[in-house]
Residue frames relative to the residue before (quaternion, step in Angstrom):
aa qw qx qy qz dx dy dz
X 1.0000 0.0000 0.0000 0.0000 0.00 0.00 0.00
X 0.5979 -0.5654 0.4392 0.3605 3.62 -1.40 0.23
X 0.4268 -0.7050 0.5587 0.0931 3.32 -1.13 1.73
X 0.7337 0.0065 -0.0404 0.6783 3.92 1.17 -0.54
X 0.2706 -0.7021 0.6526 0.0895 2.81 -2.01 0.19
X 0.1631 0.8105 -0.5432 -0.1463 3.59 -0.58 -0.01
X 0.0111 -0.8040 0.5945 0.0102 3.39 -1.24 0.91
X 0.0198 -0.8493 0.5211 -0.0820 3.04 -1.51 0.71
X 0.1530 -0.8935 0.3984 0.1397 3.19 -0.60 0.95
X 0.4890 -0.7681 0.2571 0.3237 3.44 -0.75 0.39
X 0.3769 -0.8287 0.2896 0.2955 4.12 -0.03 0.51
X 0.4802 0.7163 -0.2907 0.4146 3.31 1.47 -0.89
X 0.5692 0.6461 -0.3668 0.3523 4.26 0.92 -0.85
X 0.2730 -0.8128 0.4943 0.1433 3.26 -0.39 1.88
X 0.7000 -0.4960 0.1905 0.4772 3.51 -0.79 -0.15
X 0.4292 -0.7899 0.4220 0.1178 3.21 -0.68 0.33
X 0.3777 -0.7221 0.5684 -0.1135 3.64 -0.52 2.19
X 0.5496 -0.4707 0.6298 0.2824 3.11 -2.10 0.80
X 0.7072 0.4071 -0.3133 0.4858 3.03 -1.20 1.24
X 0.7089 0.4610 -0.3760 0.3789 3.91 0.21 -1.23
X 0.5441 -0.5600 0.6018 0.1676 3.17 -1.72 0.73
X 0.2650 -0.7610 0.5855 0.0883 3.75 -0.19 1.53
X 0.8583 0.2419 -0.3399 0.2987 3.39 0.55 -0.25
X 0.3814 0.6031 -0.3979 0.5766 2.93 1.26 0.14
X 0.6621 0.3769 -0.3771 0.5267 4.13 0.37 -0.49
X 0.4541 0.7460 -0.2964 0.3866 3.57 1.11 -1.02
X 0.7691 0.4368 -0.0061 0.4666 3.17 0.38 -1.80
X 0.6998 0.4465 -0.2654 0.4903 3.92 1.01 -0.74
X 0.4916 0.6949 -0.2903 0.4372 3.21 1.21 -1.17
X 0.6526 0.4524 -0.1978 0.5748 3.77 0.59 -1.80
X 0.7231 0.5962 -0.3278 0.1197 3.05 0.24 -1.04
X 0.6119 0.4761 -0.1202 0.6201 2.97 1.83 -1.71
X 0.7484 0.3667 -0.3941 0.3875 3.40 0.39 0.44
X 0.6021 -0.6824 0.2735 0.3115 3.27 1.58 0.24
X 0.3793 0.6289 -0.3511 0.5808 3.19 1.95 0.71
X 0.0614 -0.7394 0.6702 0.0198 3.25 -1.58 0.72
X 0.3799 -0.6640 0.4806 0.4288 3.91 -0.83 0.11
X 0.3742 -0.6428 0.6576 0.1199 3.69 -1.33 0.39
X 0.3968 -0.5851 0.4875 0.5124 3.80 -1.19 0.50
X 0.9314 0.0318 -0.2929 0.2137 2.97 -2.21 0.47
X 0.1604 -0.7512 0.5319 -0.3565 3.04 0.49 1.96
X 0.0189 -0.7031 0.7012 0.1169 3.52 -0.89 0.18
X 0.1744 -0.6434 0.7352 0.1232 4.08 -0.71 0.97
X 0.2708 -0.6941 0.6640 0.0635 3.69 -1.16 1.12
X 0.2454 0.7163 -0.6400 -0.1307 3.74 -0.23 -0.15
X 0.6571 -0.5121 0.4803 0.2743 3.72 -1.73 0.59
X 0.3638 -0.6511 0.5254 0.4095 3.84 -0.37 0.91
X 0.5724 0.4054 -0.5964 0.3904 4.50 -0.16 0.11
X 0.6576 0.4027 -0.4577 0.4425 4.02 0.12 -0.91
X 0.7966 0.3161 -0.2727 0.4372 4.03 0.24 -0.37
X 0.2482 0.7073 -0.3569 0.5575 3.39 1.87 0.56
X 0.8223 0.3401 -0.0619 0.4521 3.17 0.25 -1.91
X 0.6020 0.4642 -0.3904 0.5194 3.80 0.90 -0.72
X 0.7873 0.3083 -0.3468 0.4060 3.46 0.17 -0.68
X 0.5726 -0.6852 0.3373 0.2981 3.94 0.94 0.65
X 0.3136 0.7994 -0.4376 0.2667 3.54 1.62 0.98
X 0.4929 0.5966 -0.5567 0.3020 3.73 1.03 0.35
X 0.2653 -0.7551 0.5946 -0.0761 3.09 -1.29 0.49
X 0.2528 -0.7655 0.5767 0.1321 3.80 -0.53 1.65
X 0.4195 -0.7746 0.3706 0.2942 3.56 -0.81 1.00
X 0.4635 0.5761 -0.4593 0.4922 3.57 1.88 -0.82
X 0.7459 0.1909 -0.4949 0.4028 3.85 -0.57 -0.22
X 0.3564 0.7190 -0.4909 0.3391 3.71 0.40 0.50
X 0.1392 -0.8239 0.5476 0.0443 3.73 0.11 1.06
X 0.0445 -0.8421 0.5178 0.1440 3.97 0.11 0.77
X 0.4427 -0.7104 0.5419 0.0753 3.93 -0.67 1.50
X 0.7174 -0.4749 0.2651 0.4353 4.07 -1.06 0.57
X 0.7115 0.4658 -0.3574 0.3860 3.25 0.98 -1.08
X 0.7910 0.2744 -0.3364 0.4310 3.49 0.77 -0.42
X 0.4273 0.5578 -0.5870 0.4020 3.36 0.80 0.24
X 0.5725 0.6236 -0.3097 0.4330 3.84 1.09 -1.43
X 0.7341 0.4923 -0.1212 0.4518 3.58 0.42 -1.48
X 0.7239 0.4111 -0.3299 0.4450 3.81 0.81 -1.00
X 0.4078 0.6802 -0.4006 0.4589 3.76 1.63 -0.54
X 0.6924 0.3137 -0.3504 0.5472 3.90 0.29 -1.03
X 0.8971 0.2759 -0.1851 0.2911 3.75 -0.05 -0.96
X 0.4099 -0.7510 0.4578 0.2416 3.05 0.99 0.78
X 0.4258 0.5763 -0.6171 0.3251 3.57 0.33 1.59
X 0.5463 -0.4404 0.4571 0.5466 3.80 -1.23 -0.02
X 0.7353 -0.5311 0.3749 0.1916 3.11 -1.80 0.88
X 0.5713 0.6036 -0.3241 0.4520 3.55 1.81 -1.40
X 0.7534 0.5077 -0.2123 0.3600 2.78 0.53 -1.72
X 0.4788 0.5331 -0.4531 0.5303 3.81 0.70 -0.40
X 0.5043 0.6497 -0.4629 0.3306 3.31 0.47 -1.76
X 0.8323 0.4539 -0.1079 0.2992 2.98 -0.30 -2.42
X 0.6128 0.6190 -0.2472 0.4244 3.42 1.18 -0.75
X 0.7127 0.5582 -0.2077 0.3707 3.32 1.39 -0.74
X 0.5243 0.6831 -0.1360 0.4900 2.70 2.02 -1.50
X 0.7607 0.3991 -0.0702 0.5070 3.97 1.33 -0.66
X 0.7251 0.4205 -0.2204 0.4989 3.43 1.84 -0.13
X 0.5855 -0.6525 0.4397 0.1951 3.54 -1.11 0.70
X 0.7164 0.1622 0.2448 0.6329 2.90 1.42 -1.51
X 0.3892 -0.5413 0.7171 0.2033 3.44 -1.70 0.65
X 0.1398 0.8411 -0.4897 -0.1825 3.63 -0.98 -0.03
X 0.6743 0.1877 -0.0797 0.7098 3.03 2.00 -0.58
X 0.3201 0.6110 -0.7240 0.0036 3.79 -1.38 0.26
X 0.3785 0.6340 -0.6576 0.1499 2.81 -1.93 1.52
X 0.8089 -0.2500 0.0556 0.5293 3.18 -1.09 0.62
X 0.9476 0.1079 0.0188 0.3002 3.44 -0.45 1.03
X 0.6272 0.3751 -0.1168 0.6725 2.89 1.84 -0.50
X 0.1316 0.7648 -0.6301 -0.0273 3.44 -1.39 0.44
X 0.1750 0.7955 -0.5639 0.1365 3.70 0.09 0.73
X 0.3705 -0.7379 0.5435 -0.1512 2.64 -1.69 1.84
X 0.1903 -0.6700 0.6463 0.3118 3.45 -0.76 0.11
X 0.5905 -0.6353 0.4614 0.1867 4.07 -0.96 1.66
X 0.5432 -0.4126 0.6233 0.3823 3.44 -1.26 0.42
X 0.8233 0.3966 -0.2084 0.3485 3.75 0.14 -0.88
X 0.2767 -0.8826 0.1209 0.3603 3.20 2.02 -0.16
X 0.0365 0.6153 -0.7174 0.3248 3.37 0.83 1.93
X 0.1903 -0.6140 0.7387 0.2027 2.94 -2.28 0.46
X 0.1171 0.7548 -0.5308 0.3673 3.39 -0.42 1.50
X 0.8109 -0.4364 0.3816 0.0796 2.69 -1.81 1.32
X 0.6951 -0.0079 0.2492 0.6743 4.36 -0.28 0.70
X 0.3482 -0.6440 0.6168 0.2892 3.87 0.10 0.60
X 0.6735 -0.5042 0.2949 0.4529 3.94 0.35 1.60
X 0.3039 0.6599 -0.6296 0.2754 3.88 0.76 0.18
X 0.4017 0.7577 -0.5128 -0.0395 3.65 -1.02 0.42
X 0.5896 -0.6420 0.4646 0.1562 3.59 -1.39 0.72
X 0.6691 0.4406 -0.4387 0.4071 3.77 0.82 0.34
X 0.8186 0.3096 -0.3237 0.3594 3.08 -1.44 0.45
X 0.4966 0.6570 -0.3846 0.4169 3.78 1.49 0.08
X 0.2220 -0.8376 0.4634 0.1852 3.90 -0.29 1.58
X 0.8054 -0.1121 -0.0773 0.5769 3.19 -1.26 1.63
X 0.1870 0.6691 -0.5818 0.4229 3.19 0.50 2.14
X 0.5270 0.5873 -0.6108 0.0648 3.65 0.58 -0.26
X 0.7153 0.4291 -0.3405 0.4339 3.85 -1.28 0.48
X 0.5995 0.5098 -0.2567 0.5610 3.97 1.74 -0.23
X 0.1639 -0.7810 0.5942 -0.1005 3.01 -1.44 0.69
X 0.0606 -0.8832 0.4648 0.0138 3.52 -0.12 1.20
X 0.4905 -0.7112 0.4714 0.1774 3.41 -0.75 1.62
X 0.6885 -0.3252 0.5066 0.4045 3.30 -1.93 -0.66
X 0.4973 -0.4883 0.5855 0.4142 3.46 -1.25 -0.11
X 0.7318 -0.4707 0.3944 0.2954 3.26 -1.26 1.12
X 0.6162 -0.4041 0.1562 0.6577 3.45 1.20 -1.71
X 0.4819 -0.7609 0.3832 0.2048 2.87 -0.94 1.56
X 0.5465 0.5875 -0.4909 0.3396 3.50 1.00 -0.66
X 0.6995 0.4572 -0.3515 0.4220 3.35 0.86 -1.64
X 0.5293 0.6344 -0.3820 0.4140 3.72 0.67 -0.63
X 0.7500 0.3636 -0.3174 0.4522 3.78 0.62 -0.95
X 0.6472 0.5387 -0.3039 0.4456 3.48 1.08 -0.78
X 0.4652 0.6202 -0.4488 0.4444 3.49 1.16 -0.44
X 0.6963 0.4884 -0.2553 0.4598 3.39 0.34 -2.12
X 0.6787 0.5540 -0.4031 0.2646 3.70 0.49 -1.36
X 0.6702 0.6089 -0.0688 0.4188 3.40 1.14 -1.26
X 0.6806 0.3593 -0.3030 0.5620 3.26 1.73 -0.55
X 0.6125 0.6134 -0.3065 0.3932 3.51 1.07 -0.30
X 0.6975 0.4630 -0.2092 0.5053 3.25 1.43 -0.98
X 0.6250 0.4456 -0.4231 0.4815 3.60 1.00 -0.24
X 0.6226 0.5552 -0.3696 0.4093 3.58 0.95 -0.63
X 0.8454 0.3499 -0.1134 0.3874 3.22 0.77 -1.19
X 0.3062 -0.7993 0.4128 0.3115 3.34 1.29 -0.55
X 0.5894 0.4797 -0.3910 0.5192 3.52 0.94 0.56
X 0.5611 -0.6407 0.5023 0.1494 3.07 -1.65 0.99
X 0.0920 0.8992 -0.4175 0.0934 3.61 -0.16 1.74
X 0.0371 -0.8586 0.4374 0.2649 3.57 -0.41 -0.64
X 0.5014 -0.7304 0.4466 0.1252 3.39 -1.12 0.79
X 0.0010 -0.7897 0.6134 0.0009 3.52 -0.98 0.55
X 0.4679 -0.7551 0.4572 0.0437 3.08 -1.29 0.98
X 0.2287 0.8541 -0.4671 -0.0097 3.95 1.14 -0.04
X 0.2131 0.7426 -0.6320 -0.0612 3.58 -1.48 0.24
X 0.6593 -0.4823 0.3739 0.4391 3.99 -1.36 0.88
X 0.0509 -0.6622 0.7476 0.0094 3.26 -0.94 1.26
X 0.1949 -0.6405 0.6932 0.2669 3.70 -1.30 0.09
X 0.3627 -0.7822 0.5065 -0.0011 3.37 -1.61 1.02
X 0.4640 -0.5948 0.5357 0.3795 3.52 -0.86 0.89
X 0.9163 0.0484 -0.2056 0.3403 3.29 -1.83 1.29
X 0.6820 0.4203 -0.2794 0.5294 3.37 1.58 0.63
X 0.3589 -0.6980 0.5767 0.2268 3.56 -0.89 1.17
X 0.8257 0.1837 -0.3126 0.4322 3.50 -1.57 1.41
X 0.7047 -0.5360 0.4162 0.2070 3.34 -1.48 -0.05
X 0.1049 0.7555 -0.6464 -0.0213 3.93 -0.37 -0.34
X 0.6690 -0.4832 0.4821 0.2942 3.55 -1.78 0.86
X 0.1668 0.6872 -0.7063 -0.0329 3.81 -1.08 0.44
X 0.6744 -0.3838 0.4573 0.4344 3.23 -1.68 -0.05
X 0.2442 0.6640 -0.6820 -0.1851 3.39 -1.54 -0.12
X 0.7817 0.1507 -0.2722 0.5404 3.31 0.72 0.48
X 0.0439 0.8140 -0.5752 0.0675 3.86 -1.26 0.23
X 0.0877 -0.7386 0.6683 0.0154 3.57 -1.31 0.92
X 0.8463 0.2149 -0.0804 0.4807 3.90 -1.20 -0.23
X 0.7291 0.3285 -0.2510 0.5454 3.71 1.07 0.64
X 0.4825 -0.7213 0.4765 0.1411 3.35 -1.05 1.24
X 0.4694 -0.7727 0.3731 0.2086 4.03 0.51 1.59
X 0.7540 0.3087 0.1331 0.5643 3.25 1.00 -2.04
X 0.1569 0.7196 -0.6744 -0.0526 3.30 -0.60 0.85
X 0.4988 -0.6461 0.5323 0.2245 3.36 -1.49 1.57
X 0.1391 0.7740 -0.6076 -0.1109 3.74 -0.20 0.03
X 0.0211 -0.7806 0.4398 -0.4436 3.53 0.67 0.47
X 0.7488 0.0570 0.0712 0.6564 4.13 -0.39 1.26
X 0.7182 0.3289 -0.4342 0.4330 3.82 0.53 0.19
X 0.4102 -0.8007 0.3362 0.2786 3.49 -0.93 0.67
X 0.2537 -0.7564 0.4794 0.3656 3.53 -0.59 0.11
X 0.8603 -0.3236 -0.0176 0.3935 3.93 -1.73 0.36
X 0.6518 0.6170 -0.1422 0.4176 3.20 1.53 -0.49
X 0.5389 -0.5238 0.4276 0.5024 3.58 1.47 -0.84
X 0.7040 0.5894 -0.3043 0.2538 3.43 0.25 -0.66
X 0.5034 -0.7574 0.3251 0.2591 3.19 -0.20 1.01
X 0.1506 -0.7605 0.5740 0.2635 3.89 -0.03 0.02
X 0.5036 -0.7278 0.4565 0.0913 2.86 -1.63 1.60
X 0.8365 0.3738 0.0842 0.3916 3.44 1.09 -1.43
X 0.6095 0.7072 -0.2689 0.2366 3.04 1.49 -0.95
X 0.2446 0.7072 -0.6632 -0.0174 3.78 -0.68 0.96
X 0.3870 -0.6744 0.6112 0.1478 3.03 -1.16 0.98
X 0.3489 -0.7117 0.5795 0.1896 3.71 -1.61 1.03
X 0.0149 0.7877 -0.5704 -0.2322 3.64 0.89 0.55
X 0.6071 0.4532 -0.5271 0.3851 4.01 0.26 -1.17
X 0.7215 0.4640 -0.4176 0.2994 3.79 0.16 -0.81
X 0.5916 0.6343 -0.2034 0.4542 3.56 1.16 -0.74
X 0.5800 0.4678 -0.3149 0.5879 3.44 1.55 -0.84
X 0.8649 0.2825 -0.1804 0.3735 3.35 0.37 -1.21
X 0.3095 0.3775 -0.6924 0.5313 3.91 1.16 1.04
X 0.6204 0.4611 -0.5651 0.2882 3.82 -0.30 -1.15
X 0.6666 0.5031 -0.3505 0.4239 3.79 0.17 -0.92
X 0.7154 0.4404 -0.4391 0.3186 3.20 0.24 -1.30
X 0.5807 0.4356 -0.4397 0.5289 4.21 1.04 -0.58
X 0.6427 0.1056 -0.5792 0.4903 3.76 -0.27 0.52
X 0.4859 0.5984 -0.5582 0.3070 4.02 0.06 -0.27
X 0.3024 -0.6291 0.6821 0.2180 3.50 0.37 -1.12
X 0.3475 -0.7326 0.5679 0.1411 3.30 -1.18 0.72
X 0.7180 0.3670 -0.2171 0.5501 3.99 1.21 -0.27
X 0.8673 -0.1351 0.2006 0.4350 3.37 -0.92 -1.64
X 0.0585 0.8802 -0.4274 0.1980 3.25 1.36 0.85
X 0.0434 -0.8426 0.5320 0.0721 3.83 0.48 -1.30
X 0.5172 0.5639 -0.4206 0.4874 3.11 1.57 1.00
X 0.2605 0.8224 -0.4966 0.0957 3.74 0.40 0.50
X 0.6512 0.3160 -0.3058 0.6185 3.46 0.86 0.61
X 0.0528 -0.6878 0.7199 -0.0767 3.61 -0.87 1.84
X 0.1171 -0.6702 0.7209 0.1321 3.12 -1.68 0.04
X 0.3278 -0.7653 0.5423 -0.1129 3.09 -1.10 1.65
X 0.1911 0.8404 -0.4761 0.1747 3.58 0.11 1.40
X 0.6317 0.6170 -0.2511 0.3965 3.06 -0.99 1.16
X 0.5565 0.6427 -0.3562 0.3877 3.35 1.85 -0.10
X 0.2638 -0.7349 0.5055 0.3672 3.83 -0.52 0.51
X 0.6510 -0.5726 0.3535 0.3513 3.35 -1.43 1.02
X 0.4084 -0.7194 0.5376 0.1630 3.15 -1.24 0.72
X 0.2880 -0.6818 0.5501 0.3868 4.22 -0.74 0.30
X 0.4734 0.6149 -0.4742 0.4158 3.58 0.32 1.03
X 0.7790 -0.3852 0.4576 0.1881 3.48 -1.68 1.34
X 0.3226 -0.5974 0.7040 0.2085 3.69 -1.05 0.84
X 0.2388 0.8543 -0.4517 -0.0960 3.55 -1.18 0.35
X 0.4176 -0.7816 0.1070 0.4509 3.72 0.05 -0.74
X 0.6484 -0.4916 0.0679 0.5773 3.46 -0.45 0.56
X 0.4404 0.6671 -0.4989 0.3348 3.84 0.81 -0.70
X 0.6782 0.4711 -0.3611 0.4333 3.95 0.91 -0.71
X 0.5050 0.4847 -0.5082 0.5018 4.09 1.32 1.20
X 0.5389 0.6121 -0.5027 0.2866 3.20 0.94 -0.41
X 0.5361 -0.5838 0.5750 0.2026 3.47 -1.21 0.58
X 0.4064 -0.6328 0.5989 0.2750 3.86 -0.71 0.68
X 0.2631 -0.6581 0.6285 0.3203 3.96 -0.56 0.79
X 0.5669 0.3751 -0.6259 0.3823 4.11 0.27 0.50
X 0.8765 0.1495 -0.3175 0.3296 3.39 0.27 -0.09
X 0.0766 0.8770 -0.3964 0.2603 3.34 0.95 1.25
X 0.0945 -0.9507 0.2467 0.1621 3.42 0.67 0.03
X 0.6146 0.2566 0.0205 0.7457 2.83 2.03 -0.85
X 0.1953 0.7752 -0.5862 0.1318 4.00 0.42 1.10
């Protein structure tokens, strides 16, 4: 495994607009700071800056809210749109109460407001900025621009603040990923002693993308793009992030 890490993020990234080329801003950003990417890099970006490129904000006034969320926004004391919008992005209800509404995603996260959220969005008040459509395709997109530009062999992660069952606050996970194996099976390897491990899978993409989220910052940072250098290659499959999702048959706690 990897004895260090270094990461960094670049400061110079103006805001970000339906429409803008992330890697291409990516790449200028480093640039002006005298930074460059290197192969096997990992390029973290924050799920709101690939939110906004891909034109996922959303005014709540043209938001029509339907019985169920008018029904539903009554217990949780949220705005009716915004429930609306929440529905429009969830498989499933799984929680409503005071304050809380948690959904299993169209994309199948369990999470809070199907990840819809309203900070950091300039001269946004009354907007609301979804998920990426799909984040996997979204990282592979970016991955593909970065690597033709640069000519190095990189990969791309997607990370945003999930909250967690039987834990207080948030932490960075994957929700999307290209040129990097999400899940490592480790399973049949032994540990210092011999013993074979029975169970062990490691979330490496999630693990990459808490590390980022502590240079990201969790407010008015203006760091949403880290770069993670230094991991040693793993003998494991490139895949996307959809390969964390838990199967809901063997959920146990849905």
């Amino acid at each position: 495994m990897t004895p260090a890490l270094t990461l960094f993020a670049p400061e110079r990234l103006p805001e970000i607009a339906a429409g803008d080329d992330l890697a291409a801003i990516i790449l200028a950003a480093l640039g002006s700071e005298g930074l460059a990417l290197a192969d096997g890099d990992v390029i973290v970006l924050a799920q709101k800056i690939v939110s906004k490129a891909e034109g996922r904000r959303l005014a709540l006034a043209e938001v029509t809210p339907g019985a169920e969320a008018e029904r539903l926004a009554a217990r949780c004391g949220k705005e009716p749109a915004l429930v609306e919008l929440i529905l429009r992005e969830s498989a499933e209800v799984l929680r409503c109460v005071p304050g809380v509404l948690i959904v299993r995603h169209r994309l199948g996260f369990v999470l809070a407001n199907a990840g819809i959220d309203r900070s950091n969005i300039a001269g946004a008040a009354g907007h609301a900025l979804l998920l990426p459509e799909d984040p996997d395709a979204s990282a592979a997109t970016l991955r593909g621009g970065l690597m033709a530009a640069t000519g190095k062999t990189l990969a791309v992660v997607i990370n945003d603040s999930f909250g967690r069952a039987w834990r207080l606050g948030t932490c960075g996970i994957c929700i999307g990923a290209a040129g990097i194996a999400p899940l490592l099976d480790l399973r049949g390897a032994t540990d210092r002693f011999g013993r074979a491990l029975q169970s062990s899978e490691l979330a490496y993409a999630d693990e990459i993308a808490a590390a980022a989220s502590l240079v990201m910052g969790q407010a008015g940072e203006g760091r949403p793009v880290v770069v993670v250098r230094g991991l040693a290659p793993v003998d494991a499959a490139p895949a996307p992030a959809a390969a964390l999702i838990r199967p809901t048959a063997t959920d146990l706690f849905p």
